[in-house]
C-alpha positions in Angstrom: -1.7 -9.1 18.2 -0.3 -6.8 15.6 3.0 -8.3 15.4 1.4 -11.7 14.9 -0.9 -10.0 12.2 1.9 -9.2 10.4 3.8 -12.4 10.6 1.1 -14.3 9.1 0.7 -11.8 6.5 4.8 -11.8 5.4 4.0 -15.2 5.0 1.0 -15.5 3.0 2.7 -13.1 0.6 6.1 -14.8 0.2 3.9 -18.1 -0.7 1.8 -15.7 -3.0 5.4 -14.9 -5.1 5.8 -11.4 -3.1 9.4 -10.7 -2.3 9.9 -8.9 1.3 12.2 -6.1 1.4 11.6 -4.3 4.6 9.6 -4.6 7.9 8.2 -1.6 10.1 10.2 0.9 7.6 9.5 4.6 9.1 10.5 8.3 7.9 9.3 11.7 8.7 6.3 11.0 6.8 5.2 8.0 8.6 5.4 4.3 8.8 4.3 1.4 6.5 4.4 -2.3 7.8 5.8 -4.4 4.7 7.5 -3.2 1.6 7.2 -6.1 -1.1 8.6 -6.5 -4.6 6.7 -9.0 -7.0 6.7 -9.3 -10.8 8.8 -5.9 -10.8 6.6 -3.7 -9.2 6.6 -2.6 -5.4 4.5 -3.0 -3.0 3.6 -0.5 0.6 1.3 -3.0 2.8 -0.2 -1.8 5.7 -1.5 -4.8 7.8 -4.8 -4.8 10.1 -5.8 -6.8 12.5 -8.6 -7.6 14.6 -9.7 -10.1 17.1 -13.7 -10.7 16.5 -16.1 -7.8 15.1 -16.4 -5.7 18.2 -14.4 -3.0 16.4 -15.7 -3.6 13.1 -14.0 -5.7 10.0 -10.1 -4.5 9.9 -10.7 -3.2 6.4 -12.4 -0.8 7.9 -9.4 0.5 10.3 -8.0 2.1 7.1 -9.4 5.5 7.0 -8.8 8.1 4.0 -6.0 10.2 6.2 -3.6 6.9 6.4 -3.9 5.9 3.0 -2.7 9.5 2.2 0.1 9.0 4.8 1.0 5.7 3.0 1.3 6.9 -0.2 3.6 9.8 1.3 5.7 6.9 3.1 5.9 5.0 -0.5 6.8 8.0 -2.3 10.1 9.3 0.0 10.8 5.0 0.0 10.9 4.9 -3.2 13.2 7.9 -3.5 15.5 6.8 -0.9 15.9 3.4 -2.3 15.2 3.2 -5.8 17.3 4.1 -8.6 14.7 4.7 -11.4 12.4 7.2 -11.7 9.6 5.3 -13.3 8.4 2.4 -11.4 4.9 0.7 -10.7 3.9 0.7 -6.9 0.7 0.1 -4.5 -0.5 1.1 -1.8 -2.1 -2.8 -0.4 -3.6 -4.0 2.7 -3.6 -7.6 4.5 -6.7 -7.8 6.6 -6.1 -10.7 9.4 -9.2 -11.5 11.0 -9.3 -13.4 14.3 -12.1 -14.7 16.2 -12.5 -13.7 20.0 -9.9 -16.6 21.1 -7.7 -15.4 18.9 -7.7 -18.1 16.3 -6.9 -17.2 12.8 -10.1 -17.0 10.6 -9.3 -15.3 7.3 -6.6 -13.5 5.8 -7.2 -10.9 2.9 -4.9 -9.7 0.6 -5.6 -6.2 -1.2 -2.7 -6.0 -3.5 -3.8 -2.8 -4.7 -6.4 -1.0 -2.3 -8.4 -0.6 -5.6 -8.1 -3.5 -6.8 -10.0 -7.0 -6.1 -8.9 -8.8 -2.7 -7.5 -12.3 -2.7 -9.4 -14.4 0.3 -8.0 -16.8 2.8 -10.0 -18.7 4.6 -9.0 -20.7 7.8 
């Protein structure tokens, strides 16, 4: 179920002008799901998905301790790969909801957890 979450958010975001750059990227510090470029600034998206509301919306998966782990992830990215030391990143989420057959529902794009989401309905 996740891997499917996260294929149907690459794509949203590619048709939404993001740029992929890496999948499932890991370091000592963690793991994010999808690094994105867009407009010049980066993106760390960590995808959630859920299957009906038994568990609660997926926003709600992303607790306080992971956002600090993603910004620890985005941070020793961002040293690894990038040359300058003054860029513009996010930490954003893609909720996938599903109902309890497992049909896709809605997709929701944070682009920057403190920012407005962008809804897809299905």
């Amino acid at each position: 179920m996740g891997r499917r979450g996260e294929m149907l958010a690459a794509d949203v975001l590619e048709r939404q002008g993001f740029t992929l750059v890496a999948r499932n990227w890991h370091c000592v510090e963690g793991e994010v799901d999808l690094v994105a470029r867009r407009a010049g600034e980066w993106y760390f998206i960590e995808v959630r998905t859920r299957r009906g509301r038994r568990y609660g919306a997926p926003e709600e998966s992303l607790t306080p301790r992971k956002r600090t782990r993603m910004a620890s992830v985005a941070r020793h990215y961002l040293a690894e790969h990038v040359d300058a030391l003054d860029v513009t990143w996010h930490l954003s989420l893609v909720a996938v909801g599903l109902d309890a057959s497992g049909r896709l529902q809605r997709i929701t794009v944070y682009p920057d957890l403190e920012s407005e989401p962008w809804e897809i309905t299905f």
